[in-house]
N, C-alpha and C positions, 0 to 999 in steps of 0.2 A: 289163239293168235298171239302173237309174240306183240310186248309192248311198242317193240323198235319200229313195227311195221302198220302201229297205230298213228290216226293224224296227228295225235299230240305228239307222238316218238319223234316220225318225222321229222316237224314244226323245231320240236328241239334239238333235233341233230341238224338240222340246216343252220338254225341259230347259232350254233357250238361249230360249225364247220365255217359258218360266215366271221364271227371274233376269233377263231384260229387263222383265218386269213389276213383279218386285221391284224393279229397280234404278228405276224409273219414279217408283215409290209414295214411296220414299226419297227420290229429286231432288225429287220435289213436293212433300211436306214438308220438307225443308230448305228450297227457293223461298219458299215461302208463308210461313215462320218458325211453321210448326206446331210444337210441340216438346210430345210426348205425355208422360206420366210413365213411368218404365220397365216398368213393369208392360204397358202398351200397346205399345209396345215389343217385347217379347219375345211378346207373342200374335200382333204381325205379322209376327216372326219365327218362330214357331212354324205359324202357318200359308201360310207361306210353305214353311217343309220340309216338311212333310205332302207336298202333290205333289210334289216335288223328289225323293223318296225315292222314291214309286211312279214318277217318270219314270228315274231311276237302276236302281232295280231291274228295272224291263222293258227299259231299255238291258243291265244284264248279261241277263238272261236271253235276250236276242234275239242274243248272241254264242257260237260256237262255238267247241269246246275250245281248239284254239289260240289265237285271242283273247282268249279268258280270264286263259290262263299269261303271256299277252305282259302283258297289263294286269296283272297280281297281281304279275308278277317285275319289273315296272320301277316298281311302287310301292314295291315292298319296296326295290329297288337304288336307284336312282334318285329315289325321294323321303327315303330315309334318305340318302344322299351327300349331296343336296342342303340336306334340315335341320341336316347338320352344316356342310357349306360355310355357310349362312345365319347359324347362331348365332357361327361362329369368324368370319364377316366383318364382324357388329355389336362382338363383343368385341374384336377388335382394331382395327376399322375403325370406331368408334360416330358417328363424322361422316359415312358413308355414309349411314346412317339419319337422322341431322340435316337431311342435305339432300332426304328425300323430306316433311317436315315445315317450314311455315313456321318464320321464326325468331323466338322467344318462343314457342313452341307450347307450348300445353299438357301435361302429363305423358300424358293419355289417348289425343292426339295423338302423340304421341312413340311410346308402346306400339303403336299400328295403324299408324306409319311401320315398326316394328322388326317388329311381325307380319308384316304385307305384304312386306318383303324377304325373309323369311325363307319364306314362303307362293310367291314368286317362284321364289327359289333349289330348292325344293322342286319345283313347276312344271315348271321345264329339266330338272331331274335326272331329272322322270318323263320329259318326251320325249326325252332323249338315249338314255337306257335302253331306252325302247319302241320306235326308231328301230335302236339296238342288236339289241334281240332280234329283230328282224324280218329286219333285213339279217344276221345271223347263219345264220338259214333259210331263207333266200332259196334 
């Protein structure tokens, strides 16, 4: 049986086809120079994680125990190493984050370059971790 056609495949290709829709909605309004007020905003966000949440949650549910502890223990290891690697690589590195932002960027800009690396750094830390745990019981 092909993974793609397991619950978990599924569960994540829904999820990966639900934030390519998002990600769709967001380029097409940025193109078009639509610019909603925030309040519209956050209800397109808001209905954006509605699914998001039930495609996540039938993704866990669709994983068995080992799967689970792999995921939970390299969130925990692996995305805390990684948030603190993220936050001591802006604090002492703050011109890493400069360069994922144009120059003269905005302060808001600035914040979602320093997010983002840090969201990154986070990222690796969970697969190095989940990589980890698995080659560990192998």
């Amino acid at each position: 049986m092909s993974w793609f056609r397991s619950s978990p495949g599924r569960a994540l290709l829904a999820l990966l086809a639900a934030t390519g829709l998002l990600l769709a909605v967001v380029t097409a309004m940025r193109l078009s120079g639509f610019n909603p007020p925030a309040s519209v905003r956050l209800g397109i966000g808001l209905a954006a994680a509605i699914p998001a949440l039930w495609f996540v949650l039938n993704y866990w549910r669709s994983l068995d125990e080992a799967a689970q502890e792999a995921q939970k223990w390299a969130w925990f290891w692996g995305g805390s190493a990684g948030l603190g690697f993220g936050v001591l690589a802006i604090a002492f590195y703050p011109d890493l984050a400069l360069q994922l932002a144009r120059p003269g960027a905005s302060a808001e800009k600035l914040m979602l370059a320093g997010a983002t690396a840090v969201m990154a750094a986070q990222l690796i830390g969970f697969l190095v971790a989940w990589a980890f745990w698995w080659w560990r019981r192998r």
